[in-house]
KEBASE-907025 format. One line per 2 residues: for each residue x, y, z of C-alpha. Coordinates in pm, 1 decimal, padded with zeros to 6 digits. Example, Ala and Ser with C-alpha at 12.3 -4.5 7.8 and 13.67 -1.06 7.14 Angstrom:
# residues 2
01230.0,-00450.0,00780.0; 01367.0,-00106.0,00714.0 .
This chain:
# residues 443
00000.0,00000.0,00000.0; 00296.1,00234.1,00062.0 .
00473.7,00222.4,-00300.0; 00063.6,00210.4,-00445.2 .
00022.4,00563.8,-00220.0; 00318.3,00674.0,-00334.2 .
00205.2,00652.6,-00695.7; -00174.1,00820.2,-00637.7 .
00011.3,01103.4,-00428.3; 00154.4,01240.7,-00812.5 .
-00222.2,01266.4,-00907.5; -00451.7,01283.9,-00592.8 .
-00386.0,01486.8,-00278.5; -00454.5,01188.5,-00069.3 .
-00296.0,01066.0,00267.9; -00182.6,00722.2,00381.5 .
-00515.3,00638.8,00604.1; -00742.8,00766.5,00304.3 .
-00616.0,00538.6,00057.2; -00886.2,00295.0,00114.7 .
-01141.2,00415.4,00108.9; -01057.8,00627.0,-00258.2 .
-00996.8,00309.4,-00373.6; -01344.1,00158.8,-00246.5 .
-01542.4,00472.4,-00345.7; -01342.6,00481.2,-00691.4 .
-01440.0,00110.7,-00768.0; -01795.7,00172.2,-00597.8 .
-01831.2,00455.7,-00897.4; -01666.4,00261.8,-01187.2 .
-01968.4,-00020.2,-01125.9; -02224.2,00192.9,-01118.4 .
-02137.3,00395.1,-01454.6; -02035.1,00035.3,-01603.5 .
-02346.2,-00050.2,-01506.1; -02554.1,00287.6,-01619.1 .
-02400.9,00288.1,-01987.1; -02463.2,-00005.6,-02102.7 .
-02771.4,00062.0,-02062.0; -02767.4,00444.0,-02137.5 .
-02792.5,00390.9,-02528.5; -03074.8,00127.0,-02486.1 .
-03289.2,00403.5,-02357.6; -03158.2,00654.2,-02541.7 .
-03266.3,00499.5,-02879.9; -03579.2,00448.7,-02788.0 .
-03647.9,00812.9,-02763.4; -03557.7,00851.2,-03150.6 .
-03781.5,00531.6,-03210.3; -04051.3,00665.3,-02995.6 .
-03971.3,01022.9,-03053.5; -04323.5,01169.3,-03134.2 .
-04456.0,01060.9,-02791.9; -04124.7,01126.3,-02546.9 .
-04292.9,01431.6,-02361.0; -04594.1,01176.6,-02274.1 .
-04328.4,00964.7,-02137.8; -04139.0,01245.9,-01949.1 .
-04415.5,01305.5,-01765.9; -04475.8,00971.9,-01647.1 .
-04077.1,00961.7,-01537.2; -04219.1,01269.9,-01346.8 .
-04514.5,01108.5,-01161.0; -04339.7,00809.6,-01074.9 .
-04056.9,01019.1,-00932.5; -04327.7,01154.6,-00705.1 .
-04446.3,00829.4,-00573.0; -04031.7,00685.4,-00567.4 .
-03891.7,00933.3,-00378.4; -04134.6,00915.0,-00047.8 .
-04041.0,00533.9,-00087.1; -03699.2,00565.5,-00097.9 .
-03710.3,00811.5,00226.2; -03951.4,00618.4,00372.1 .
-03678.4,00289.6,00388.0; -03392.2,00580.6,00435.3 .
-03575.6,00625.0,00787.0; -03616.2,00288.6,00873.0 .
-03246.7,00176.8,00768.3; -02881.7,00268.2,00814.0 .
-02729.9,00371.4,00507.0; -02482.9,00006.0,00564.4 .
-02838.0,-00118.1,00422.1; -03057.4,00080.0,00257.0 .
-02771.8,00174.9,-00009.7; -02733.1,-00197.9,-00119.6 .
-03084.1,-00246.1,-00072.7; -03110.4,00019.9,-00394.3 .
-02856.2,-00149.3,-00613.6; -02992.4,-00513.6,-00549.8 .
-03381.7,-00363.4,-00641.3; -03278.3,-00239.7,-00986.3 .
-03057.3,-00522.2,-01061.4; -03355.5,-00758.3,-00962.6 .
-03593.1,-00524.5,-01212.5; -03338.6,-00570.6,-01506.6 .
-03377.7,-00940.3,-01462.9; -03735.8,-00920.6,-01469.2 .
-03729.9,-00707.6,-01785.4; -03529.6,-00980.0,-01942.0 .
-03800.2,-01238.3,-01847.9; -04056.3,-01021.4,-02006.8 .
-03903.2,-00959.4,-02339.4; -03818.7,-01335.6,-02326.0 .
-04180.2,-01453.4,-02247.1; -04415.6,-01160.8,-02398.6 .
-04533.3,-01160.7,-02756.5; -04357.8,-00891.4,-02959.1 .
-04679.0,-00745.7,-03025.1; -04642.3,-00581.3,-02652.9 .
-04238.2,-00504.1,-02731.8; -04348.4,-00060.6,-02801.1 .
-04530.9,-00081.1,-02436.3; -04214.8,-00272.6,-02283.9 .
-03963.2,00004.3,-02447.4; -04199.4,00264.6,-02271.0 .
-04199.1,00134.5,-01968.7; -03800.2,00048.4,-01949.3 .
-03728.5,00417.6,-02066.2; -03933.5,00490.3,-01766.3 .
-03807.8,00252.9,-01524.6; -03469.4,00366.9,-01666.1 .
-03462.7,00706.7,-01619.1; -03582.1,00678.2,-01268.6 .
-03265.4,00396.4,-01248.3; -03028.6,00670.6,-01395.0 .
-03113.6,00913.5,-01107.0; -03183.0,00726.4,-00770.7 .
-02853.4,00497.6,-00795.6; -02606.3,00765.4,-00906.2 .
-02811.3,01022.3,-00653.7; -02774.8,00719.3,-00381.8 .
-02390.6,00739.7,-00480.7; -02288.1,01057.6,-00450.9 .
-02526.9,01070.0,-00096.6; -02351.5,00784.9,00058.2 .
-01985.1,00950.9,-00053.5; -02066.5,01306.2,00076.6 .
-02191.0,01117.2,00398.1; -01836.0,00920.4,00465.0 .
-01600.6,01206.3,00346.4; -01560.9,01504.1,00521.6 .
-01620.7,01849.1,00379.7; -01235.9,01918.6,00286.6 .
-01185.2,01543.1,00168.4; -01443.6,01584.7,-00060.5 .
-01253.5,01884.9,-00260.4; -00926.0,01662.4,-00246.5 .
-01064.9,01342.3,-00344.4; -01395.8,01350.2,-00498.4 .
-01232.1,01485.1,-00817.1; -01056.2,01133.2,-00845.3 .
-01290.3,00919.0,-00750.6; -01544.2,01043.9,-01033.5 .
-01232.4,00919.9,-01247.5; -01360.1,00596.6,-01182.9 .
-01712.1,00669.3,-01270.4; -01523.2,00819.8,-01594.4 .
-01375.9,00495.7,-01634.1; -01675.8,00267.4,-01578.7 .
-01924.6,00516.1,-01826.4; -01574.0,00446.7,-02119.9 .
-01621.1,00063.4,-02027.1; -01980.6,00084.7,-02013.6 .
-02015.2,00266.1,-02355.5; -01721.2,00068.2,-02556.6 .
-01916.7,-00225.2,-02420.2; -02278.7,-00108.6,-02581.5 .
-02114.6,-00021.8,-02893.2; -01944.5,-00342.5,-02934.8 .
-02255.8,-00519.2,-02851.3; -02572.8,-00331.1,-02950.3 .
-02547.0,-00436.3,-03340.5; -02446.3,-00817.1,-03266.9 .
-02657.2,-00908.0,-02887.6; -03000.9,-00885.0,-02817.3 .
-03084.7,-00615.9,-02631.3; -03183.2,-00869.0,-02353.3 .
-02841.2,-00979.8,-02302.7; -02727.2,-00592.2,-02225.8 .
-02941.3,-00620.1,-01962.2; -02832.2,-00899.1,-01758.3 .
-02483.0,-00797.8,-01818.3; -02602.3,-00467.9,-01646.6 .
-02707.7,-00632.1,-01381.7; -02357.3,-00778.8,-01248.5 .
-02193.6,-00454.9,-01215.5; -02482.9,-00326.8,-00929.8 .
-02410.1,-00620.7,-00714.7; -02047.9,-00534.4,-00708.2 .
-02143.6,-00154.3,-00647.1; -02307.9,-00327.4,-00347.2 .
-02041.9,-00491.9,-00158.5; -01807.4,-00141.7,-00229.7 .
-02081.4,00008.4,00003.2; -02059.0,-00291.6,00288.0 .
-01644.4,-00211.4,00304.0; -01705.7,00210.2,00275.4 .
-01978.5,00202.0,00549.8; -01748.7,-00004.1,00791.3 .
-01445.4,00204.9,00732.6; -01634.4,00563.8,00673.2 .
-01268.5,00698.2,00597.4; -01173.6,00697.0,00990.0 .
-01385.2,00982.0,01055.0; -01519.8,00939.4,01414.7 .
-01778.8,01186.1,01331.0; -01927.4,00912.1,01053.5 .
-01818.4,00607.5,01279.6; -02082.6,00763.0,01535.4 .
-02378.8,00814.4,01332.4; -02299.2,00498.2,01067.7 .
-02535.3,00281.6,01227.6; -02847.4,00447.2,01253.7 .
-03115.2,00532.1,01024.4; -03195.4,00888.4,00871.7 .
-03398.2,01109.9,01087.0; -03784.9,01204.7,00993.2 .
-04023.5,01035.2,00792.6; -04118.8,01004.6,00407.0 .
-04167.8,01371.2,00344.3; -03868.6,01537.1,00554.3 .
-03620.3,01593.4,00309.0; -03875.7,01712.2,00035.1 .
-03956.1,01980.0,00362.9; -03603.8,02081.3,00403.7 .
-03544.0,02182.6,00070.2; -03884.1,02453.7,00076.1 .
-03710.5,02576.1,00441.8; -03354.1,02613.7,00344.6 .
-03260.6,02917.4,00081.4; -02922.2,02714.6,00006.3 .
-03098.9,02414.1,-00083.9; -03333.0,02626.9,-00304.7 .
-03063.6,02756.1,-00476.3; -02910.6,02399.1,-00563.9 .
-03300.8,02343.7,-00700.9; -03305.3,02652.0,-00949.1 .
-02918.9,02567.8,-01054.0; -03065.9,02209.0,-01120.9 .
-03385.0,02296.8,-01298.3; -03190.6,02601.7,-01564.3 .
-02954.4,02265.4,-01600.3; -03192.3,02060.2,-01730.1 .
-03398.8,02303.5,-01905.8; -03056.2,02292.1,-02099.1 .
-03028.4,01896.3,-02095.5; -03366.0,01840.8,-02232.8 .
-03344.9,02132.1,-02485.7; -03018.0,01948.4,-02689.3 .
-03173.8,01549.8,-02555.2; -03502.3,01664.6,-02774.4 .
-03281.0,01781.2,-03047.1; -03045.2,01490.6,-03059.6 .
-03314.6,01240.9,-03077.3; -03489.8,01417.2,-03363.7 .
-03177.5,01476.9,-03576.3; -03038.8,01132.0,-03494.1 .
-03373.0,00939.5,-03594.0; -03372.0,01170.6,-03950.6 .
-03017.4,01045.9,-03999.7; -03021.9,00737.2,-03893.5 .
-03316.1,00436.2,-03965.4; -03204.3,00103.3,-03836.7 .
-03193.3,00067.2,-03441.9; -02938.0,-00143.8,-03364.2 .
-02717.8,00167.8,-03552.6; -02857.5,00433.9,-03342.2 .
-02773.8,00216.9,-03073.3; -02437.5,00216.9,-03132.6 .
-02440.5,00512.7,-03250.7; -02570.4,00676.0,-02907.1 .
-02272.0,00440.1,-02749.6; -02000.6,00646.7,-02957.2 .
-02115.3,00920.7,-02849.8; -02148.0,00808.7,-02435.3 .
-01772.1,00666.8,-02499.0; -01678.1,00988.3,-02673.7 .
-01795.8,01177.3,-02367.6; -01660.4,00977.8,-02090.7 .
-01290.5,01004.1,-02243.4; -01309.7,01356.7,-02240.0 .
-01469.1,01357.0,-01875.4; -01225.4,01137.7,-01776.3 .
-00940.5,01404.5,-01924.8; -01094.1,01630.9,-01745.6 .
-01121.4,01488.2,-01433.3; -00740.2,01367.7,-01365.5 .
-00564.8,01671.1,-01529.1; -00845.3,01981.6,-01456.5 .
-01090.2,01955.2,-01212.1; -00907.0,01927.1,-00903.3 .
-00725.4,02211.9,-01031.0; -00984.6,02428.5,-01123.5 .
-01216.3,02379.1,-00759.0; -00856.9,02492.0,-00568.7 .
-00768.1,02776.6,-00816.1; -01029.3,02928.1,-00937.2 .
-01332.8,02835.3,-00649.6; -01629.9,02604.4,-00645.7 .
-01869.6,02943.2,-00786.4; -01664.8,02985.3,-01091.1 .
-01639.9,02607.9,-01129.9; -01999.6,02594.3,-01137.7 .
-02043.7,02845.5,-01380.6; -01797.2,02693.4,-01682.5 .
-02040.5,02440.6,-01814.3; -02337.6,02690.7,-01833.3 .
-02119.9,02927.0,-02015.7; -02055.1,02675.4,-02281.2 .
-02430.4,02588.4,-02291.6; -02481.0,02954.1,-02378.1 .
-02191.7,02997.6,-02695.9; -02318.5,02641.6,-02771.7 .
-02667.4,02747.4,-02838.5; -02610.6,03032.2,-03015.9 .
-02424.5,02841.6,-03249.0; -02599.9,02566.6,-03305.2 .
-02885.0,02878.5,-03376.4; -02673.6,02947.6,-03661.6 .
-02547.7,02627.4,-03792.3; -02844.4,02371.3,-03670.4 .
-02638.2,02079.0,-03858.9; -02549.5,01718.4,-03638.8 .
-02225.7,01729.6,-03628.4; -02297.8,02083.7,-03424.0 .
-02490.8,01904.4,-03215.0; -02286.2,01670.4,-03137.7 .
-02019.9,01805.8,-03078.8; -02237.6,02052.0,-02839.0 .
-02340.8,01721.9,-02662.9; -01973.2,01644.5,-02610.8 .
-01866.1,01897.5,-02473.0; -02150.2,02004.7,-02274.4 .
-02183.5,01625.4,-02096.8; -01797.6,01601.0,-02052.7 .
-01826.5,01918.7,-01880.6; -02117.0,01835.8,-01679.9 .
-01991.9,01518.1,-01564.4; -01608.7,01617.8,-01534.7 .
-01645.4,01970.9,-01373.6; -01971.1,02052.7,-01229.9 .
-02068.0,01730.3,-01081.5; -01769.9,01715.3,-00821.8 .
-01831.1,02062.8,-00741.4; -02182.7,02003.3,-00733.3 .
-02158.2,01704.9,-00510.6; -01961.3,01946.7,-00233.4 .
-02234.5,02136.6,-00215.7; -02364.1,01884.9,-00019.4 .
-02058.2,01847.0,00239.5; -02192.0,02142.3,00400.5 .
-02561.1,02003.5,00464.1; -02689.9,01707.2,00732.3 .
-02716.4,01356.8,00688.1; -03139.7,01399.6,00641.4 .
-03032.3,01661.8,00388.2; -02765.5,01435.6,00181.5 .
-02933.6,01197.5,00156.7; -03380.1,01281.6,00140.1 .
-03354.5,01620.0,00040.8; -03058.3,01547.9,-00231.4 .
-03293.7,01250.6,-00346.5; -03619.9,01504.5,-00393.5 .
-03350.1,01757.8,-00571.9; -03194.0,01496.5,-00818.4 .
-03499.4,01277.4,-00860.4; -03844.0,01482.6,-00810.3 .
-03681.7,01837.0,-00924.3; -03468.4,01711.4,-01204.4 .
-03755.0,01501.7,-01365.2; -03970.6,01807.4,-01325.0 .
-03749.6,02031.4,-01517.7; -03798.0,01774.5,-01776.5 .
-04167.3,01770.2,-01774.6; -04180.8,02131.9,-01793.9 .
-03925.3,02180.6,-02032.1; -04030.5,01890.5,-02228.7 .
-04372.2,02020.6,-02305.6; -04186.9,02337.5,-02356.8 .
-03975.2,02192.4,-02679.1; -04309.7,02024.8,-02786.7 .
-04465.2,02360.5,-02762.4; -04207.0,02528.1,-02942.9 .
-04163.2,02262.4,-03207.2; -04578.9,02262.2,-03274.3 .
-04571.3,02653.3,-03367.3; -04316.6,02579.9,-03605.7 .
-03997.8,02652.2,-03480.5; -03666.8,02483.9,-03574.5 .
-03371.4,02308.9,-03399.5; -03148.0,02608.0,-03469.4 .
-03468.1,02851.9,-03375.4; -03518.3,02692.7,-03065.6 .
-03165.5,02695.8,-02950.0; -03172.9,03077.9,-02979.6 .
-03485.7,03079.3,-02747.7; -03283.9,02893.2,-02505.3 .
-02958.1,03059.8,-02532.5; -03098.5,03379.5,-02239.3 .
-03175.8,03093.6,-01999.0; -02817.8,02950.7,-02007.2 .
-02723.2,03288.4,-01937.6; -02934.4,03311.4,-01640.8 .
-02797.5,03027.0,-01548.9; -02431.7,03144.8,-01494.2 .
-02569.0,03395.0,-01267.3; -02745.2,03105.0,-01047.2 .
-02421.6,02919.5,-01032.5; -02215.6,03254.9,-00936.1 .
-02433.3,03298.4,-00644.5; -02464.7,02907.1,-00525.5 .
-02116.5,02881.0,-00530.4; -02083.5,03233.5,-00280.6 .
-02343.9,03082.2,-00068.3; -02128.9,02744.6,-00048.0 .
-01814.5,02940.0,00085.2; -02001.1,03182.3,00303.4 .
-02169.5,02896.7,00507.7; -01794.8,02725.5,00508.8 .
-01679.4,03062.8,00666.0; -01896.4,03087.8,00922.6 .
-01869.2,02749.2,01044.1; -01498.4,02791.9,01041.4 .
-01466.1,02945.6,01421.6; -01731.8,02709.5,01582.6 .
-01535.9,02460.9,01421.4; -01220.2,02608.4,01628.4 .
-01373.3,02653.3,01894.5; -01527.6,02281.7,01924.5 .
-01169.1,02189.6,01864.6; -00956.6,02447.7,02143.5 .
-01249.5,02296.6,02390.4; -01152.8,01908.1,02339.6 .
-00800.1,02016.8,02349.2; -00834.0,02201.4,02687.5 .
-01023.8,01875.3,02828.3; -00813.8,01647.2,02682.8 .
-00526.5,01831.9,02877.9; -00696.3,01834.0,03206.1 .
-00763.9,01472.4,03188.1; -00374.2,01434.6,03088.0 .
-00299.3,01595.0,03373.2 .
């Protein structure tokens, strides 16, 4: 472990009793994202297949976010987080298996109703187990490990999504799409045991090691609560909901443009693959030579404010060349950005908040809030589209609202270190106070 610490120390700021736990956390990530794109471009083709009805389907993502995420704090409450985290992966890996029975058994006559409900059950997948990760991390590393480490340990999400998409893209021309999902499956179950050796250790913190074992305070409804009480967590909710007003605005144009270019399935498949491997490579880049960098130099508000500022010259110029490859290449850069810069300073947003908060109120804000933002701004492209306006039209509209965006993120980020600053001398103060008893029992 020495000569393998000595080796991380060139690339991660991490010290000699941390080094488990990264490498936990970092494998814990990589299954997940294996996991997550393989499966990605499955339900990402269907929305080009299905493309004329997607809104209808958003909206059902929406409702059953509504119903999932008093569930989910509902078991949060009754569970410590040792349990109710693998609990999570298990239940989706179960549901891909039963998929896999039902496109075995059904008739192919029910195969359109099937896609439906998998893009559904997918979406909801896509937000609850990567919401459930980045919970359970901010929960067992501290506030400052989280700016030293989280960086790398999203490399290993990086390098799961790469594995994940080269995978699909192999596979989604030559397998059955029933095989992609039992090979999904595998992954969760290892994401599972990660969280068993990560909720034993919880990085040596004694603060963790105290409140490990018990279950999430409140009931079904707290978190969702917390978030209408607590300005900062509002915030997080409008930087969120201008984020995916800018998600579903290209996701809506990439499925349209795609399906016009591109007729048989199993291509667009692979086709959607390319494009997830394309994007983890460059978040991976990212991640290991940038990211760490840019939180320490430059601060978590103007970290959070780089990705919409590409959204915004992105727009405007896919307003004046609407063309693929544009889009694309929009789609690259704006994911790879997303996932390589503004999660991990996203994600220490929540270092600051309580365990209730982490976990139930970060589950309402990723699940409930994000899938709203797609409902509404679903609907809104729909809208848009049905009075006659084009891809390059539309991206004009939506160019302001990126705009408004950086100013969201500029002010989130101020809020983040102000709350750090003022918890600075009670933290000192907690601290002088052990030392004093500590020396009074000494002597």
């Amino acid at each position: 472990m020495t000569r393998l610490h000595a080796v991380l120390r060139r690339v991660v700021d991490v010290r000699r009793e941390e080094l488990a736990a990264l490498l936990w956390a970092t494998l814990y990530g990589f299954s997940i994202f294996l996991s997550y794109y393989i499966l990605r471009p499955v339900r990402d083709e269907i929305s080009s297949a299905d493309r004329g009805n997607l809104q209808i389907i958003w909206t059902a993502v929406f409702f059953v976010m509504l119903l999932a995420v008093p569930l989910y704090s509902w078991i949060a409450s009754r569970r410590p987080r040792g349990e109710f985290v693998p609990i999570a992966n298990r239940f989706f890996a179960a549901n891909l298996i039963l998929f896999y029975v039902a496109l075995i058994a059904l008739p192919e006559s029910v195969r359109p109703w099937i896609d439906r409900v998998f893009y559904v059950w997918a979406s909801v997948f896509a937000l609850f187990v990567v919401t459930v990760y980045w919970g359970f991390l901010a929960d067992v590393f501290s506030q400052s490990q989280g700016k030293r480490l989280f960086p790398f340990i999203a490399v290993g999400a990086s390098l799961g999504g790469i594995a994940g998409s080269a995978a699909a893209g192999a596979m989604a021309q030559v397998l059955p799409v029933f095989a992609l999902l039992l090979v999904a499956a595998v992954p969760l179950e290892v994401a599972a045991r990660c969280v068993k050796v990560l909720h034993r250790s919880a990085a040596g913190r004694s603060d963790v090691r105290a409140t490990a074992d018990l279950p999430l305070p409140g009931d079904a409804l707290s978190g969702i609560r917390a978030v209408f009480r607590s300005p900062y967590l509002l915030a997080i909710a409008g930087y969120l909901a201008l984020m995916t007003f800018a998600s579903t605005v290209l996701y809506f144009q990439q499925a349209d443009l795609i399906a016009d270019a591109i007729a048989d399935r199993g291509e667009r498949r692979a086709f959607y693959a390319w494009i997830d491997l394309a994007v983890n490579i460059l978040t991976m880049v990212l991640q290991v030579a940038i990211t760490a960098r840019i939180i320490k130099w430059i601060g978590l508000a103007a970290s959070l404010i780089l990705v919409p500022a590409i959204v915004m010259v992105g727009f405007l110029s896919l307003g004046i060349y609407p063309l693929l490859a544009v889009l694309v290449a929009l789609q690259i850069l704006y994911r790879a950005g997303r996932y390589g810069v503004a999660k991990p300073a996203r994600e220490v947003l929540f270092t600051v908040v309580d365990r209730e908060e982490r976990y139930k109120s970060k589950a309402f804000l990723d699940a409930a809030v994000y899938r709203g933002g797609d409902l509404v701004s679903g609907w809104m492209y729909a809208g848009l589209a049905a009075v006659g306006l084009s891809v390059g039209a539309i991206a004009l509209v939506a160019a302001p609202l990126a705009a408004v965006w950086i100013g969201v993120g500029w002010n989130l980020g101020k809020r983040h270190e102000r709350i750090v600053a003022q918890a600075a001398p009670a933290a000192a103060t907690i601290s002088a106070d052990g030392a004093k008893r500590s020396k009074r029992l000494n002597d």
